[in-house]
Residue frames relative to the residue before (quaternion, step in Angstrom):
aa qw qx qy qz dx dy dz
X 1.0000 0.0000 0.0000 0.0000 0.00 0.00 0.00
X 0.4146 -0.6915 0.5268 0.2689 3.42 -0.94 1.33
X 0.4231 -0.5418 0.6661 0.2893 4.16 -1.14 0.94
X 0.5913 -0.5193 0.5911 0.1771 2.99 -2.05 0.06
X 0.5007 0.6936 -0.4625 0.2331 3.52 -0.78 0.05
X 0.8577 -0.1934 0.1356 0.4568 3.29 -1.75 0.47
X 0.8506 0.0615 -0.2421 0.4627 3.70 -0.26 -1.02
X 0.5534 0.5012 -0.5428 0.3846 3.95 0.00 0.49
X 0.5823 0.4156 -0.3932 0.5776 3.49 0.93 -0.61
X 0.7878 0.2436 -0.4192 0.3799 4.29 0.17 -0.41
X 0.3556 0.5824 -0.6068 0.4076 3.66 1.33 0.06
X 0.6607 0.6588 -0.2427 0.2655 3.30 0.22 -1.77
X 0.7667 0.2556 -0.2123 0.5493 3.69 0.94 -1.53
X 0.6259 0.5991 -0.4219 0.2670 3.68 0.65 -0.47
X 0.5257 0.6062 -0.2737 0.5303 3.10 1.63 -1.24
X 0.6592 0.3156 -0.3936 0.5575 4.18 0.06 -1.20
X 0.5430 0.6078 -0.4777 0.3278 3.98 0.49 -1.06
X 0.7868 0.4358 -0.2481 0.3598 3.76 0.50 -1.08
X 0.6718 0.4837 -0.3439 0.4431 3.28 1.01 -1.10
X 0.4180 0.6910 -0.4148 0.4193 3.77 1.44 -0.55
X 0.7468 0.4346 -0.1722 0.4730 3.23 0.38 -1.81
X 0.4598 0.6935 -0.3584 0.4233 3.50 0.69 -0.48
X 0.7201 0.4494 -0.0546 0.5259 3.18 0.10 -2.42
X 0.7618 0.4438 -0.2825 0.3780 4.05 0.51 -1.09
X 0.6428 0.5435 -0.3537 0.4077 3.57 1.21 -1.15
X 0.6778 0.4948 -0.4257 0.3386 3.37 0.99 -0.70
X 0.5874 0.3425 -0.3922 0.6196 3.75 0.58 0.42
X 0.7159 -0.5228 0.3795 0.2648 4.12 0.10 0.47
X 0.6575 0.5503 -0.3614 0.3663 3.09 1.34 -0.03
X 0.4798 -0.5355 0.5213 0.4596 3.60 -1.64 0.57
X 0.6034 -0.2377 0.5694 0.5052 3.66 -1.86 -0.77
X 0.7771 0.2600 -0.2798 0.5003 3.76 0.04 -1.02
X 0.6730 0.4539 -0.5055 0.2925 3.58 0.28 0.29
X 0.2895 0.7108 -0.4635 0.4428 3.10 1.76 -0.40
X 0.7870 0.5975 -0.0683 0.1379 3.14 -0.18 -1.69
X 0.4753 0.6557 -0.0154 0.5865 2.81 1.89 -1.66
X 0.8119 0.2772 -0.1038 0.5032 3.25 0.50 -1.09
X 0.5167 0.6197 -0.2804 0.5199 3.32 1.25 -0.32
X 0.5972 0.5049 -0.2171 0.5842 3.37 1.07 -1.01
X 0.7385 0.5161 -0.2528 0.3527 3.36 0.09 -1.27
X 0.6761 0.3825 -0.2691 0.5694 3.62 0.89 -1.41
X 0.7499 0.5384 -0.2637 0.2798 3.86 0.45 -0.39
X 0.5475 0.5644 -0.3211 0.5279 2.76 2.23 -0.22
X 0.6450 -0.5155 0.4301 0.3650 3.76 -1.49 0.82
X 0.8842 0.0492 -0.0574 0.4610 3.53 0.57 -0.73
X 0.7873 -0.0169 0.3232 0.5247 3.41 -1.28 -1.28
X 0.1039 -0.7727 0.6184 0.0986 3.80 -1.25 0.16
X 0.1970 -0.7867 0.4418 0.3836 3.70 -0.33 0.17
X 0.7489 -0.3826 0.2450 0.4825 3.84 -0.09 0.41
X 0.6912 0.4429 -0.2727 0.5017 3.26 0.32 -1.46
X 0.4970 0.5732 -0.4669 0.4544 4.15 0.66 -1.10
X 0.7193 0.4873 -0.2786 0.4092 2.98 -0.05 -1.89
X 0.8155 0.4211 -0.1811 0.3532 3.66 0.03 -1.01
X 0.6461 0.4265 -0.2652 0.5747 3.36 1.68 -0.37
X 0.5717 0.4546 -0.4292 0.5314 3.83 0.80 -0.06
X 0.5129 0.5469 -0.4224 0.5093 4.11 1.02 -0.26
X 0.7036 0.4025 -0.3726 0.4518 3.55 0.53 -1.75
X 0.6328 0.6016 -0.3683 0.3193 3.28 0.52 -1.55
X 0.7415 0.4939 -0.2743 0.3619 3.85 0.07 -1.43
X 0.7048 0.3021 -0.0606 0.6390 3.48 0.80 -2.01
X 0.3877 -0.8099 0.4374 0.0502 3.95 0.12 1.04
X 0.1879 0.8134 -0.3756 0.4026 2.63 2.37 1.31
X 0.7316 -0.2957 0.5063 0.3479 3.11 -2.38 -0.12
X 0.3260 -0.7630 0.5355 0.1573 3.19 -0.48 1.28
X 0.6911 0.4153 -0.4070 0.4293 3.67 0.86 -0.42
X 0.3272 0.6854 -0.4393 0.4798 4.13 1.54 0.09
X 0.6630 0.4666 -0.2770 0.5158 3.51 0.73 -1.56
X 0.7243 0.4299 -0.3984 0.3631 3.68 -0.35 -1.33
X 0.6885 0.4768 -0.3777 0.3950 3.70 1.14 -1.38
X 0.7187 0.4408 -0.3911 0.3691 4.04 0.75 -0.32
X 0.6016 0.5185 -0.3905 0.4656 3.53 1.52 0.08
X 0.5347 0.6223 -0.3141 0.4777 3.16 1.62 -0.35
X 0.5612 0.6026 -0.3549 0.4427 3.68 1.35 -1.29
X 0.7407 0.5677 -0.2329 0.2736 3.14 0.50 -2.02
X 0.5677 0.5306 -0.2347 0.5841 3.91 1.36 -1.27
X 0.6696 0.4569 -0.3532 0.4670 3.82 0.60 -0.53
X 0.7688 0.4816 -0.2554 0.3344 3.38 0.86 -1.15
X 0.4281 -0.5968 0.4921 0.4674 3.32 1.78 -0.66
X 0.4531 0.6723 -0.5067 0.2932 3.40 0.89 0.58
X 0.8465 0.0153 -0.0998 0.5228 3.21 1.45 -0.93
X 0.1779 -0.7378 0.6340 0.1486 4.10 -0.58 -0.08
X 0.2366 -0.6687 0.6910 0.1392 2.55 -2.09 0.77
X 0.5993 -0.6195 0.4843 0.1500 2.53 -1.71 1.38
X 0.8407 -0.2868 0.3234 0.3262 3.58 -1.52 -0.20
X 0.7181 0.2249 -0.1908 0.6303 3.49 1.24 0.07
X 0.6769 -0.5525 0.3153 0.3703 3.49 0.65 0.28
X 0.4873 0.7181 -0.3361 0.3659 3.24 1.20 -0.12
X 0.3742 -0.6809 0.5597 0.2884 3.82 -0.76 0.64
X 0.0242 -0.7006 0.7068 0.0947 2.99 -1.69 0.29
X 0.4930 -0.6186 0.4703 0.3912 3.19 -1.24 -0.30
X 0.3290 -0.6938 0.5472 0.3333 3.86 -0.95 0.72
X 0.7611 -0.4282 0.4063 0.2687 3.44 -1.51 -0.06
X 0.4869 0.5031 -0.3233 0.6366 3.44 1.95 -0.46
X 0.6681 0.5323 -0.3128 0.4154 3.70 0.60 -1.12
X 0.6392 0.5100 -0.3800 0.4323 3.55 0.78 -0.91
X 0.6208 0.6221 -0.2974 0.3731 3.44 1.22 -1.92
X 0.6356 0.5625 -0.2822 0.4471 3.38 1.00 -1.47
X 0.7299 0.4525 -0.2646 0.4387 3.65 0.26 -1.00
X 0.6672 0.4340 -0.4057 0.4494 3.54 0.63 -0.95
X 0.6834 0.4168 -0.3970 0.4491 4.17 0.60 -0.80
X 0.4067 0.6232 -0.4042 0.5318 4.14 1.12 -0.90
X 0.7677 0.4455 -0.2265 0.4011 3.57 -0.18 -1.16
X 0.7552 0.4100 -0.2001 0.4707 3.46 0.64 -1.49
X 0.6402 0.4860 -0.3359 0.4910 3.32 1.23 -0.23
X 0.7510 0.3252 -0.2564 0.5143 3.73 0.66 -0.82
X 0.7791 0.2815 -0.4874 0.2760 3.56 0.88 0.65
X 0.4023 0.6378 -0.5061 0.4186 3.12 1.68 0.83
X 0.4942 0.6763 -0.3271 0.4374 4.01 1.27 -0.17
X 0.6106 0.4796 -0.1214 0.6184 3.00 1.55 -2.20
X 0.5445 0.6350 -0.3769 0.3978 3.88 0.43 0.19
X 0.7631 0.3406 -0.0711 0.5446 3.06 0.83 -1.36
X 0.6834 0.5343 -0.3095 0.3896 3.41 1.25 0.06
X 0.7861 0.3501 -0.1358 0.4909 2.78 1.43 -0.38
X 0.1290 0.7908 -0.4471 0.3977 2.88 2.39 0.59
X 0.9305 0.0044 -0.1687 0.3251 3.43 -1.42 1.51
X 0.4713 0.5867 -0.4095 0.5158 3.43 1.43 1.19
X 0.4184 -0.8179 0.3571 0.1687 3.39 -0.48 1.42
X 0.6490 -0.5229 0.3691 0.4113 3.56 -0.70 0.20
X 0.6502 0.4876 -0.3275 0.4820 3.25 0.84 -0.76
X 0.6147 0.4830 -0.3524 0.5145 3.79 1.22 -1.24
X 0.4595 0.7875 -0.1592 0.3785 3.39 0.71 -0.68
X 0.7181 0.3771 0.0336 0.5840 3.46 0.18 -1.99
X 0.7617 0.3701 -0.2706 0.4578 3.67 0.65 -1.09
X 0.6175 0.5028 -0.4221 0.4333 3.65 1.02 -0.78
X 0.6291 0.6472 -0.3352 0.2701 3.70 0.73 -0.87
X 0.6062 0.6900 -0.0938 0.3843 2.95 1.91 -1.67
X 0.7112 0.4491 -0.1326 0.5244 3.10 1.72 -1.09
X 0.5674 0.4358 -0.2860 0.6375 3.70 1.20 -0.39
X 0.6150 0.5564 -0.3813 0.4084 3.48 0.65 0.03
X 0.6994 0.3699 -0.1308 0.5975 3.38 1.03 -1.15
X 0.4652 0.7017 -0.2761 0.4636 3.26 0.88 -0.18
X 0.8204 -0.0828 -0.1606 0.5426 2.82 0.51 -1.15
X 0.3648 0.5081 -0.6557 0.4230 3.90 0.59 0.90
X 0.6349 0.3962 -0.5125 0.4211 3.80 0.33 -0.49
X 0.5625 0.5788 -0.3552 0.4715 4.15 0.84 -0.99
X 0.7329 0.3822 -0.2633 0.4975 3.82 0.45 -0.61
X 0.7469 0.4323 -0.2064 0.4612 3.07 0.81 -0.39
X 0.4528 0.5525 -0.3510 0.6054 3.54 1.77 0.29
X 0.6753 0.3986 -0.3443 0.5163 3.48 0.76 -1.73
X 0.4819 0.6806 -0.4773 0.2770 4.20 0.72 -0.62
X 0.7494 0.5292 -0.1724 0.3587 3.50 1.25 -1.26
X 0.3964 -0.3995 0.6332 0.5314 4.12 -0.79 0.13
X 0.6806 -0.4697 0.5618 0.0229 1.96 -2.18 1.48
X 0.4076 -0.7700 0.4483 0.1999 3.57 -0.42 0.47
């Protein structure tokens, strides 16, 4: 039986990470625009760019100027608009986009996780959870 640790968990995300990108490019989108937009439609309201682009840097412990450029993509593509205060939103293409994106990447995410039990499940989730609250909570500290 294969342990847990550092590289199986990034085999694990790089691998779902591609087949994502894969499933997303075929509709023009980046991985982080996915996201972006993912963010956006999940949010209660309006966002002001920068938000939108800092919850990307912030999550994917990315290049913060990577983020702004896929919130930038997404507003070019007609994916999103701003509203009367400056605030993004999602358009009605963005929503359209996200709802088929979605139905596609969990009909992939289906078959990956085809024949894993709730319980195997529930416990793996538990552990990537703490994981990474203990990881955020490392990157929280000065550098050493």
């Amino acid at each position: 039986m294969t342990s847990v640790n550092g590289r199986v968990i990034g085999l694990a995300h790089h691998a779902g990470r591609a087949v994502a990108e894969r499933v997303v490019g075929r509709h023009g989108l980046s991985f982080l625009g996915h996201l972006a937009l993912r963010a956006a439609i999940t949010q209660d309201g309006p966002l002001a760019p920068e938000e939108l682009a800092g919850r990307l840097t912030h999550d994917l412990k990315g290049d913060h100027t990577l983020s702004q450029q896929a919130v930038d993509s997404l507003t070019a593509q007609g994916y999103l608009e701003y509203d009367d205060a400056w605030l993004l939103r999602p358009t009605d293409a963005g929503r359209d986009l996200f709802a088929t994106v979605t139905t596609e990447v969990a009909e992939v995410s289906a078959r990956l996780y085809a024949g894993l039990s709730e319980e195997e499940l529930a416990v793996t989730g538990r552990v990537l959870e703490l994981v990474t609250e203990r990881a955020n909570a490392e990157l929280a500290e000065p550098a050493a």
